[in-house]
N, C-alpha and C positions, 0 to 999 in steps of 0.2 A: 442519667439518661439511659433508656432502655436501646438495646438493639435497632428494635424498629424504627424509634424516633431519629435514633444516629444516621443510622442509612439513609431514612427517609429525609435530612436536611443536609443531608451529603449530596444527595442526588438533585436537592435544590441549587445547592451552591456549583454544582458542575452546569449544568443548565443555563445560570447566569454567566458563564463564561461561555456560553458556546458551544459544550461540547452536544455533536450528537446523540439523536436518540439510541445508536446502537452502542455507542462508546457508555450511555450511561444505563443500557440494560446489562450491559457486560460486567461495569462494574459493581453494579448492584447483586449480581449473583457473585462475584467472586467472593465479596465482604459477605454474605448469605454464608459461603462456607465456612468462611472464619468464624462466623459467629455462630453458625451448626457447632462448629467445634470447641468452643469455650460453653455453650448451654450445655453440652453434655458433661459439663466436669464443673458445673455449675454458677456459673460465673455469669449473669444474664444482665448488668450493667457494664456498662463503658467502664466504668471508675474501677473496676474490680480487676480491671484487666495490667498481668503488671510483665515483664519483659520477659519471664520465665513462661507464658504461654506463649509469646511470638514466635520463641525461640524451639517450642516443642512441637506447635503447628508448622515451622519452617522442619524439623527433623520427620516430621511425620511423610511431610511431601517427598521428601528423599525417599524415605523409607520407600513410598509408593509405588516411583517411577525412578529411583536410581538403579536397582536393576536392570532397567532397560539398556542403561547408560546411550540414550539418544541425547542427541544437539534437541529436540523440540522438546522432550520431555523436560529439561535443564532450562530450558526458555521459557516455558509454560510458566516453570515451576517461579523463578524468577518475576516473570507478569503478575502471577498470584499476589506472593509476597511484597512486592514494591504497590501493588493499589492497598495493602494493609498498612503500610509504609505512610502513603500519602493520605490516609484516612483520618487518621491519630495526628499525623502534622497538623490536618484541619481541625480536629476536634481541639489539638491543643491552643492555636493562633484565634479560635471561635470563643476561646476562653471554657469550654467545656469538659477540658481534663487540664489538671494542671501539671502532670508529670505527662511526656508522652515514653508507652510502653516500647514502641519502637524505634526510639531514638539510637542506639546502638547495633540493629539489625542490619549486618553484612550481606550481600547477595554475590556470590562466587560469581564471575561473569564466566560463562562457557567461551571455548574455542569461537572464533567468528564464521561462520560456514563460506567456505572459497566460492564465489558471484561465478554464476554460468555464466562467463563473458562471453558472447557470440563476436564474432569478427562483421565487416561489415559485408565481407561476400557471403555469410551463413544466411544473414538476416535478408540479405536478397532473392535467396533462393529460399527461402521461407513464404515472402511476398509473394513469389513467383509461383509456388504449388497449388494456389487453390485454379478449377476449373475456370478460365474468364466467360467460358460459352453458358454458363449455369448462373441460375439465380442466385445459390448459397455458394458458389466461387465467389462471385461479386461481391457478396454482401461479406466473404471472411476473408477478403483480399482485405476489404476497407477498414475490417475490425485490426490488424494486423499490423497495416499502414495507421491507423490510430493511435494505437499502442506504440511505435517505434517514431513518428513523427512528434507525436506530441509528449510523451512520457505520462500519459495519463495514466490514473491506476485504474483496477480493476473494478472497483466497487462506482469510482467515478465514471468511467466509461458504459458502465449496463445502466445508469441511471440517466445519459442521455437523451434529452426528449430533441423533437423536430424543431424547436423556438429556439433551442443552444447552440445550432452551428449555422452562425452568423458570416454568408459571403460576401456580403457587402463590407465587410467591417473587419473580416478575416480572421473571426477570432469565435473559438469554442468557452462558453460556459460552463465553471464546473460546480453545477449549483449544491453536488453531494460529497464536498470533499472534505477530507481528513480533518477532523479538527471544525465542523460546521460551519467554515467561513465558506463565503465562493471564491473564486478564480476565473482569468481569463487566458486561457490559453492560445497563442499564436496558431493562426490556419495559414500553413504556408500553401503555396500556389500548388502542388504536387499532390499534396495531398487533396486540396479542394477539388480540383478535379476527379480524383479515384472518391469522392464522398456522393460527387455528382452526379458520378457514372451509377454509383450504387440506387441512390435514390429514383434515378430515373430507368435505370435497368432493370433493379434488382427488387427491391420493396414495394413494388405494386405487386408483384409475383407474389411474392409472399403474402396479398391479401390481408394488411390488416383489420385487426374486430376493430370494431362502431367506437372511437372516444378513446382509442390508443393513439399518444402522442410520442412512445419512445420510437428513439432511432434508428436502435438496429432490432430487427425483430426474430422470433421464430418462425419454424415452418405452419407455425397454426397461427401467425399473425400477431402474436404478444411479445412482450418484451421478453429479451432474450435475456436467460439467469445466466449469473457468473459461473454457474458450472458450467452451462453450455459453452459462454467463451472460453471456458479453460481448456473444457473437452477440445475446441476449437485448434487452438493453440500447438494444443498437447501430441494433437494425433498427426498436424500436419511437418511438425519436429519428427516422430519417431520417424512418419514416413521421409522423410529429404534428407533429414541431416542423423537419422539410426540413434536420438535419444531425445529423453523425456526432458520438458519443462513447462513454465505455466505462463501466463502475461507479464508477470514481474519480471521475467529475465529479458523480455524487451523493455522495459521501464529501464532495468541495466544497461544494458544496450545503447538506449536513448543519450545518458548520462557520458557515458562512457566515451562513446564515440565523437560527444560534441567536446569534450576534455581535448579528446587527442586532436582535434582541429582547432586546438585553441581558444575556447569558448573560457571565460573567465570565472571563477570558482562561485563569486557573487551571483553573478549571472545567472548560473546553472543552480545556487539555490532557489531563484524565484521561480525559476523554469521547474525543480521540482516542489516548491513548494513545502520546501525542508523549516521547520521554526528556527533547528539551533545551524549553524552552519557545520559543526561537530558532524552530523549527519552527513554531510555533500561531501567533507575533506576525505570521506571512507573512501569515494571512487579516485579522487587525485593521489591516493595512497598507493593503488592498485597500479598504476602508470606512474615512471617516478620522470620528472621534468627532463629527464635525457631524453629517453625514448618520446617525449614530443617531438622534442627538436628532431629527433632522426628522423620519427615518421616525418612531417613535414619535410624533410629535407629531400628525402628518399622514395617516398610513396606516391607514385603518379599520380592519385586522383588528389594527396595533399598539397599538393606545391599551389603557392598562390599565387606566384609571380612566375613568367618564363626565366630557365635559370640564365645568367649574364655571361657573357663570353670575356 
């Protein structure tokens, strides 16, 4: 089996599980490099490929970006090599290699990078900054309250259309999320209102073109790109709180904060939408089961009951 064919029913078989178009554009160039890199030392079927190239394609990447010695560059690097990882598992379970080359390929796991935990008076005064008198105040308070109410991600959030946030029923669709499934996320009462103020304040303002249904838009009436939310994000941190961060550190946030008010591990994975729970247990890490109990015990807006005399 030639390269092309490999890829080309690789991309089948991810497809039929679900995965997104952009999960399976990405993977399709990653394996393009590996396999750039075995043509050129002439190796142009699967079968040809034996554990002594994984292992040199994996020293190459170092080679490339270990000078940097970056956490992304060592994450990048790592992404690469585990979709050539899971490549070979398929070709070999497909019955189309019988030895797989990758079978004893190690991937160092980098340091874990310390979570911008915000506090929850940061993330208040975050909400608090955008202009309420202003259109694009309105419309970045709501994007903000989004992000921290609901723990939606990024790429899910700008994919938003106006049929997705459902007030009768109180609950946001997240028809573009990780992994190609949907999702229904909780609208609690707080937030629907800041979504209603927005729609009816703020988005007509903003004019948009003929046949756009997304929900939060730009200043020229389209859908607003994740750069722009990030830029969003980004600029009203440096201004309030004096440092940089992007949406995911309210996704942190989100998790974080419902942990320490006792929200339950299970719970909080469906809430984020995590597959393995390995994922969710990172934030119960970050809090260890005492400092619940204090906070609870000690933190005024914690306490659930009036304390007993």
């Amino acid at each position: 089996m030639t390269w092309v064919e490999g890829i080309a029913r690789y991309q089948e078989y991810l497809r039929s599980l679900g995965r997104s178009t952009r999960t399976c554009h990405g993977t399709r160039l990653l394996l393009r490099y590996f396999a750039r890199f075995c043509q050129e030392r002439g190796i142009v079927r699967l079968s040809e490929v034996t554990s002594h190239q994984v292992v040199s394609y994996q020293q190459e990447l170092i080679w490339r970006h270990g000078a940097r010695g970056r956490l992304r560059a060592a994450t990048t690097r790592n992404g690469m090599m585990s979709t050539v990882r899971s490549f070979f598992r398929w070709a070999v379970r497909q019955g189309h290699l019988l030895m797989d080359p990758a079978e004893r390929l190690v991937l160092p796991q980098p340091p874990r990078p310390l979570h911008q935990l915000l506090t929850v008076e940061e993330v208040q005064a975050l909400i608090c900054a955008p202009d309420p008198g202003t259109p694009l105040g309105i419309r970045d308070k709501a994007i903000i309250e989004s992000f921290y109410a609901t723990g939606i991600r990024l790429r899910e959030c700008q994919q938003l259309n106006l049929e997705d946030v459902d007030f009768n029923t109180h609950t946001v669709a997240v028809r573009q999320a990780k992994g190609g499934d949907g999702h229904l996320l909780p609208l609690g009462c707080h937030l629907a209102g800041v979504l209603r103020g927005y729609l009816e304040e703020s988005r007509p303002h903003l004019k948009p073109q003929p046949g756009v249904e997304a929900f939060f838009l730009s200043v020229r009436g389209r859908r607003l790109s994740c750069a722009r939310m990030t830029q969003v994000v980004n600029e009203l941190a440096r201004r309030v709180l004096g440092r940089s961060f992007g949406a995911h550190a309210l996704r942190h946030a989100f998790a974080v904060h419902l942990l320490q008010g006792g929200a339950d591990l299970r719970a909080l994975q469906e809430l984020l939408r995590h597959r393995n729970l390995a994922s969710t247990e990172v934030y119960a890490k970050l809090f260890p089961l005492e400092l619940f109990r204090e906070h609870r015990r000690t933190h005024p807006r914690a306490k659930r009951k009036p304390p007993r005399n």
